[in-house]
MARRO-303373 format. One record per residue (C-alpha): x, y, z; residue in one letter; residue number from 1. Coordinates in steps of 0.5 Angstrom, whole numbers, always signed. Example, Ala and Ser with C-alpha at 12.3 -4.5 7.8 and 13.67 -1.06 7.14 Angstrom:
<recs>
REC   east  north     up  code  pos
REC    +25     -9    +16     A    1
REC    +27     -2    +14     S    2
</recs>
This chain:
<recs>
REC   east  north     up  code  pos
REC     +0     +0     +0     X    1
REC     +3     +7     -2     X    2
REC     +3    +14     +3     X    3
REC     -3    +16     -2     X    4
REC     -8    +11     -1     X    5
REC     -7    +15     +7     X    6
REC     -8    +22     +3     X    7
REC     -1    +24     +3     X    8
REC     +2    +27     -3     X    9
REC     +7    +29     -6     X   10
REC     +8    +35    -10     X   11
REC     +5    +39    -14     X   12
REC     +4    +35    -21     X   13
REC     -2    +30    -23     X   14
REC     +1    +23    -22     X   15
REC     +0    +18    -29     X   16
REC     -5    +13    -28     X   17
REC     -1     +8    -25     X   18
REC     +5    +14    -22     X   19
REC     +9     +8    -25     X   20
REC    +14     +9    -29     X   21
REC    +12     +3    -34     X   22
REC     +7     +9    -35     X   23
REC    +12    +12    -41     X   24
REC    +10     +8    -47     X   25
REC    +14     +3    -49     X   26
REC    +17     +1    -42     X   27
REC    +17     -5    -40     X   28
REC    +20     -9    -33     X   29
REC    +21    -16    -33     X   30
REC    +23    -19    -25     X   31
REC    +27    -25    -22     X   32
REC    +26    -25    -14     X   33
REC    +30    -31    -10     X   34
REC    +28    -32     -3     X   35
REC    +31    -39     +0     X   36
REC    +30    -40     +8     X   37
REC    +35    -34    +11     X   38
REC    +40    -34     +7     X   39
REC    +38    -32     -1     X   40
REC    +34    -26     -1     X   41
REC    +35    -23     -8     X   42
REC    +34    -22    -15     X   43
REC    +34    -18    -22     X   44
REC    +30    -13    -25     X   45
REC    +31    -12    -32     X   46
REC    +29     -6    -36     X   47
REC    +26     -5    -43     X   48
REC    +27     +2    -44     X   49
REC    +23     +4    -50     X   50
REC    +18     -1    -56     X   51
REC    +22     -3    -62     X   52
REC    +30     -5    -63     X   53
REC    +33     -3    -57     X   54
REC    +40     -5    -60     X   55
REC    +38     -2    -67     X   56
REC    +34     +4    -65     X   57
REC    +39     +7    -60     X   58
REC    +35    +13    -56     X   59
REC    +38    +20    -53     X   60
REC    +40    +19    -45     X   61
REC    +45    +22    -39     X   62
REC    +48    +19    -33     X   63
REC    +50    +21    -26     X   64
REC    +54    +20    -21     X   65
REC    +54    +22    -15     X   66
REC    +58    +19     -9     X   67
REC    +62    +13    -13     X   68
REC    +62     +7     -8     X   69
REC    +59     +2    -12     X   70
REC    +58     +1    -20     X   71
REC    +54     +1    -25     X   72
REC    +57     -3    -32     X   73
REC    +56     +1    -39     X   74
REC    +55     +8    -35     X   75
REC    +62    +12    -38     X   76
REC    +60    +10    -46     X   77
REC    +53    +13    -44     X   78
REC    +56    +19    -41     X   79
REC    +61    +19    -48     X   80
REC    +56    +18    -53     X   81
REC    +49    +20    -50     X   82
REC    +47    +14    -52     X   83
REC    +42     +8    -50     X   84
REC    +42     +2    -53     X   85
REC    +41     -4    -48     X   86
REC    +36     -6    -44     X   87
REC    +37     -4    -37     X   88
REC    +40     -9    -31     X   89
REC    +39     -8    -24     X   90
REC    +42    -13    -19     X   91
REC    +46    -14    -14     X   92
REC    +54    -12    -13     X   93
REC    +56    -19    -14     X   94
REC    +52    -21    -20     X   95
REC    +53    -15    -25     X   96
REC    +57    -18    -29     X   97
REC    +53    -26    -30     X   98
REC    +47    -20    -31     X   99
REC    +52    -16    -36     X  100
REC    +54    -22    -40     X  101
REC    +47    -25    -40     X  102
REC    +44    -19    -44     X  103
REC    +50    -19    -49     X  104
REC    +48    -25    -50     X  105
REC    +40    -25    -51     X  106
REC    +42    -19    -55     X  107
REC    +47    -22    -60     X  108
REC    +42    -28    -61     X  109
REC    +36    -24    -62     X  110
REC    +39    -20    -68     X  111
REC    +44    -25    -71     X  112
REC    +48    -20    -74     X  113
REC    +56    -22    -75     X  114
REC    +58    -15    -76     X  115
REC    +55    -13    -69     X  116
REC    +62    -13    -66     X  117
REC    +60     -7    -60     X  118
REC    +54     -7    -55     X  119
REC    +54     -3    -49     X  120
REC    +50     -6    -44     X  121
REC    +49     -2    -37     X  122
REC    +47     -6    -31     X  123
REC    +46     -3    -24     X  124
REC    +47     -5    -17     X  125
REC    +47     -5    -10     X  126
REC    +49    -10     -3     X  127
REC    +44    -13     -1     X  128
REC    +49    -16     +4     X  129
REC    +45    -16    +10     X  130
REC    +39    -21     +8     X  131
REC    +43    -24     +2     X  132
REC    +48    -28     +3     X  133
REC    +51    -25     -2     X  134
REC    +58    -29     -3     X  135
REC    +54    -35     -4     X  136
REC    +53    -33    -12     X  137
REC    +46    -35    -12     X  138
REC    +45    -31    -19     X  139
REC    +45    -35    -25     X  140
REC    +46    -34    -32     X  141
REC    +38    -37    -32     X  142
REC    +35    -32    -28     X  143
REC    +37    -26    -33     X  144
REC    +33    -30    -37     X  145
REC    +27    -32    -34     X  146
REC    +27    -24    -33     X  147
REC    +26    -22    -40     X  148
REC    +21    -27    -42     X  149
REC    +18    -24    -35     X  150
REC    +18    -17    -39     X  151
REC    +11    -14    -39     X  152
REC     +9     -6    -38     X  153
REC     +4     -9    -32     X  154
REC     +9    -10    -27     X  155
REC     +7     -5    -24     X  156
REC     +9     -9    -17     X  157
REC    +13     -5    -12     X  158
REC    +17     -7     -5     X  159
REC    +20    -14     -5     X  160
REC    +22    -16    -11     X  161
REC    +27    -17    -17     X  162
REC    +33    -12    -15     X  163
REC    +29     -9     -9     X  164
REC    +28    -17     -6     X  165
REC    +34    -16     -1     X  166
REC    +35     -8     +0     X  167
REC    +35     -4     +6     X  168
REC    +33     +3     +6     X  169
REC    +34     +8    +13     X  170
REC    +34     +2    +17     X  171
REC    +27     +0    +15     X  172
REC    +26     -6     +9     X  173
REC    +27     -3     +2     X  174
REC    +26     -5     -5     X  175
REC    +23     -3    -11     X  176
REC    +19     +4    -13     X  177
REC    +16     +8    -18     X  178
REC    +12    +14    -19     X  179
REC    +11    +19    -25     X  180
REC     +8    +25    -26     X  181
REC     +4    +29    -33     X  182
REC     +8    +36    -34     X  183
REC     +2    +39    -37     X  184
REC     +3    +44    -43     X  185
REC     +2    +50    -39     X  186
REC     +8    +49    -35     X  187
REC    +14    +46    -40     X  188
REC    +10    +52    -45     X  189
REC     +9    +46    -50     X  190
REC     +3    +45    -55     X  191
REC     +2    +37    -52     X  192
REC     +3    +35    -44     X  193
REC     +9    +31    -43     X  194
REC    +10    +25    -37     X  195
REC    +16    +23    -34     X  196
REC    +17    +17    -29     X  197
REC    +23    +14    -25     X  198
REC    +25     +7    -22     X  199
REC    +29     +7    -16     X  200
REC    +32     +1    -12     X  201
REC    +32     +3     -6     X  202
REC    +39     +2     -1     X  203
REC    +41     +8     +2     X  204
REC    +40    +11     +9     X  205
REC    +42    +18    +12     X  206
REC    +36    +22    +18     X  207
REC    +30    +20    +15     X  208
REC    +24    +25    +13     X  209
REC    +19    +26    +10     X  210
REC    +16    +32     +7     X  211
REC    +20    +35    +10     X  212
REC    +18    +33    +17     X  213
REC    +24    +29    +21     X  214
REC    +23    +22    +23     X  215
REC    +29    +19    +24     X  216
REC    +29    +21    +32     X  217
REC    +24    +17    +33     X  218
REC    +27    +11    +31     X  219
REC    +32    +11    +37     X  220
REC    +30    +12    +46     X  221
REC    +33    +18    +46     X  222
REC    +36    +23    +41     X  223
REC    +43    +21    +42     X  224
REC    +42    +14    +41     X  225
REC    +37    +16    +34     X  226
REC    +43    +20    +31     X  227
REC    +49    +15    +32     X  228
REC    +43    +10    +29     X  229
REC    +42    +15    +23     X  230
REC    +49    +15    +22     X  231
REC    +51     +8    +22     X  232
REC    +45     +6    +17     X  233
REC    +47    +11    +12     X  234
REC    +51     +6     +8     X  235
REC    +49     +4     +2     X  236
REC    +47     +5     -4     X  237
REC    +41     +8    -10     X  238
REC    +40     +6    -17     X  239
REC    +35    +10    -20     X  240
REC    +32    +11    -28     X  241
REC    +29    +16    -31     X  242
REC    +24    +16    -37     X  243
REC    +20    +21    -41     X  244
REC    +16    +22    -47     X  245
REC    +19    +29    -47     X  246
REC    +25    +30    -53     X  247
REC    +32    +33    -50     X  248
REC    +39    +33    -52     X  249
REC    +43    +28    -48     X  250
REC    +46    +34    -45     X  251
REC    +40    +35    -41     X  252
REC    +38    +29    -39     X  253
REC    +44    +28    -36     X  254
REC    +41    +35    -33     X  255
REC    +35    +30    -31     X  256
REC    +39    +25    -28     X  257
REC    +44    +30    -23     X  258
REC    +36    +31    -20     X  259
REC    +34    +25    -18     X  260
REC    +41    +24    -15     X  261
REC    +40    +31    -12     X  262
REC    +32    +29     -9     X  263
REC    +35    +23     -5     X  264
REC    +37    +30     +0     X  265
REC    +30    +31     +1     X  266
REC    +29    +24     +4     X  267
REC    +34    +25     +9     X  268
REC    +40    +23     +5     X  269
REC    +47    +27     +5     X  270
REC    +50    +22     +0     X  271
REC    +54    +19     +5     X  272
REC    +62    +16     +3     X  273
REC    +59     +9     +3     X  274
REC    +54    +10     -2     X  275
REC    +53     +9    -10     X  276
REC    +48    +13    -12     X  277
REC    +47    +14    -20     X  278
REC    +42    +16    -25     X  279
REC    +41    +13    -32     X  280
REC    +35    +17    -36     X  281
REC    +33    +17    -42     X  282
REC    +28    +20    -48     X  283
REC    +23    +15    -51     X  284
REC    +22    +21    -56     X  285
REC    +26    +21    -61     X  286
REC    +30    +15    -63     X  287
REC    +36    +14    -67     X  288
REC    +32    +10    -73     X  289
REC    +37     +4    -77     X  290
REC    +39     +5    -84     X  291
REC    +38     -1    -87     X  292
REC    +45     -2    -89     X  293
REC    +53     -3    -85     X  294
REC    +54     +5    -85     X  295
REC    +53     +9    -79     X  296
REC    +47    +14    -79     X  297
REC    +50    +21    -80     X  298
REC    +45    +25    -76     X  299
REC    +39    +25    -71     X  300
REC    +33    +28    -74     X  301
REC    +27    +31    -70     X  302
REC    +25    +37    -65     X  303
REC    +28    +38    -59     X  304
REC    +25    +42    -53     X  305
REC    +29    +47    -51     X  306
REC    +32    +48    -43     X  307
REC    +27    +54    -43     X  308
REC    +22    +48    -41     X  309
REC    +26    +45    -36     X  310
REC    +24    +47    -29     X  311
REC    +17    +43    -28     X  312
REC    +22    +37    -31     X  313
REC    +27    +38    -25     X  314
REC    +21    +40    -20     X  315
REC    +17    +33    -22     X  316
REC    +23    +29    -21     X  317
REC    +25    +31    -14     X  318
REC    +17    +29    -14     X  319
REC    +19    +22    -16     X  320
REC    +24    +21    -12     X  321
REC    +22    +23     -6     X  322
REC    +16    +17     -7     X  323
REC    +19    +13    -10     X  324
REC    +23    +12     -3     X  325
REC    +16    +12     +0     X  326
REC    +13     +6     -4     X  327
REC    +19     +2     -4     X  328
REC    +19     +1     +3     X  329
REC    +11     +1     +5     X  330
REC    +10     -4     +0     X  331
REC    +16     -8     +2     X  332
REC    +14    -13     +9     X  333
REC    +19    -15    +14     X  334
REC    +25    -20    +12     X  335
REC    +29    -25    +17     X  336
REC    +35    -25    +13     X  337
REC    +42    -28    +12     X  338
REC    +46    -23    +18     X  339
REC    +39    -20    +20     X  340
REC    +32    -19    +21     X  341
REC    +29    -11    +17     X  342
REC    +23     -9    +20     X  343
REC    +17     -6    +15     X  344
REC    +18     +1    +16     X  345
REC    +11     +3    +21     X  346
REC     +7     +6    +18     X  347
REC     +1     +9    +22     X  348
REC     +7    +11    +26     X  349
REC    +10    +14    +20     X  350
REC     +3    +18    +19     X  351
REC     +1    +20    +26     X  352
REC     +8    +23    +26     X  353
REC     +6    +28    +19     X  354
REC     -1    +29    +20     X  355
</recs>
């Protein structure tokens, strides 16, 4: 259950029908989510980011990073070329790589094409370590695959699953969320209302908030004791994507990015040193459309909106973030884990303390 069904909002703008961001057409997610006794709690989110070819249709994209402590394959070639043309993997710190081959792999079996001598597949991460027992290795190359024959634009599920299956968010149980807003015309000065939805993977800490009212000394006896709490949870880390049927140059889809990060502060986050936190976005808008032969296309024709249009953009995506964080955890349940036991963040605490 999600802090609206509470009549908690969040921002200014109207969410998509589903505040989710398979709302974006052509966004699809696929999951593989592996609970086994105590130990194994873990799992895959793959991500088709737009309808067509993915490899044969690349798409504009920016990336961020903000504190570098983790990894996110193919990110540098994004930043490079301002370029996506994968589907998306999130997972574990462990199994980037068996999650980054199995892609490859799917990939160059679909288009059979001899001359496809590069791809660059970019696949996110954070340590699920407390639940999972994460050196065992449990992912294997058969799960990437039983993700992508799950890829639907109706997963629409959020909290314990896929990649947010073992995830710990400020101390409560993580996992995934999502939420995605319409920016009416009126607000980017376009002629047509536009969406844009982000996908986190929720494993950061910090001095938890929400909507700007603090929460975090509530989780300790006293205020001391809440405080050195607060800061030993602070590791970790966040994945988060974002897509929009909006068409932007990369550059300031980078800019869209560098957001999402910068919203993760409105939770109660202060991007600590142990933290990967990385942004991926991209535009379904405007696609790179194959030639029909071996050369490269030499442009990429289509409109553009310009930075003028922007701010509701940035304002919409610090929105997302905020309940992305919030629906990952109210909808995540209490995990007895390989080194732990997360408990479901309290909710009707949580609300007696806002309202």
């Amino acid at each position: 259950m999600n802090l609206r069904d509470h009549g908690i909002e969040f921002g200014i703008f109207p969410t998509t029908d589903r505040n989710h961001i398979c709302d974006i057409d052509g966004v699809e997610l696929g999951h593989v989510t592996l609970n086994e006794g105590k130990d194994i709690h873990t799992g895959i989110t793959v991500i088709k980011p737009h309808a067509g070819d993915v490899v044969k249709e690349k798409v504009l994209a920016g990336f961020y990073r903000g504190n570098g402590y983790g990894k996110f394959a193919g990110s540098t070639q994004i930043e490079e070329t301002g370029l996506l043309e994968s589907y998306i993997g999130l997972t574990n710190t462990l199994a980037v790589g068996t999650v980054l081959q199995e892609l490859v792999r799917h990939h160059v079996t679909e288009q059979n094409d001899p001359d496809l001598i590069s791809l660059n597949v970019p696949v996110g991460e954070t340590n699920d370590a407390y639940l999972n027992n994460i050196a065992s290795l449990p992912i294997k190359p058969e799960h990437v695959h039983e993700a992508l024959a799950d890829l639907s634009a109706d997963n629409v599920a959020q909290g314990n699953l896929g990649a947010g299956t073992g995830t710990v968010a400020f101390g409560f149980k993580g996992g995934l969320g999502s939420a995605a807003r319409v920016i009416p015309k009126e607000f980017a000065k376009t002629d047509r209302d536009y969406k844009i939805g982000v996908l986190m993977q929720s494993n950061y800490g910090g001095f938890l908030k929400l909507k700007g009212t603090d929460l975090w000394p509530e989780l300790g006896k006293n205020r001391f004791e809440a405080e050195l709490k607060a800061m030993e949870e602070s590791k970790g880390s966040c994945c988060m994507l974002i897509a929009t049927d909006a068409p932007f140059l990369p550059r300031t889809l980078e800019r869209f990015a560098r957001r999402a990060v910068a919203g993760l502060v409105g939770t109660g986050s202060f991007i600590s040193h142990g933290s990967g936190d990385y942004a991926l976005a991209w535009s379904t808008a405007i696609k790179q459309e194959p030639t029909g032969t071996k050369e490269l296309q030499p442009h990429i024709e289509g409109k553009f909106l310009s930075e003028y249009s922007v701010d509701p953009f940035f304002q919409a995506i610090v929105e997302c973030v905020e309940e992305c964080l919030w629906n990952s955890m109210t909808n995540a349940e209490t995990v007895e884990g390989h080194r732990k036991t997360i408990e479901k963040v309290p909710v009707e605490k949580v609300l007696e303390l806002v309202k």
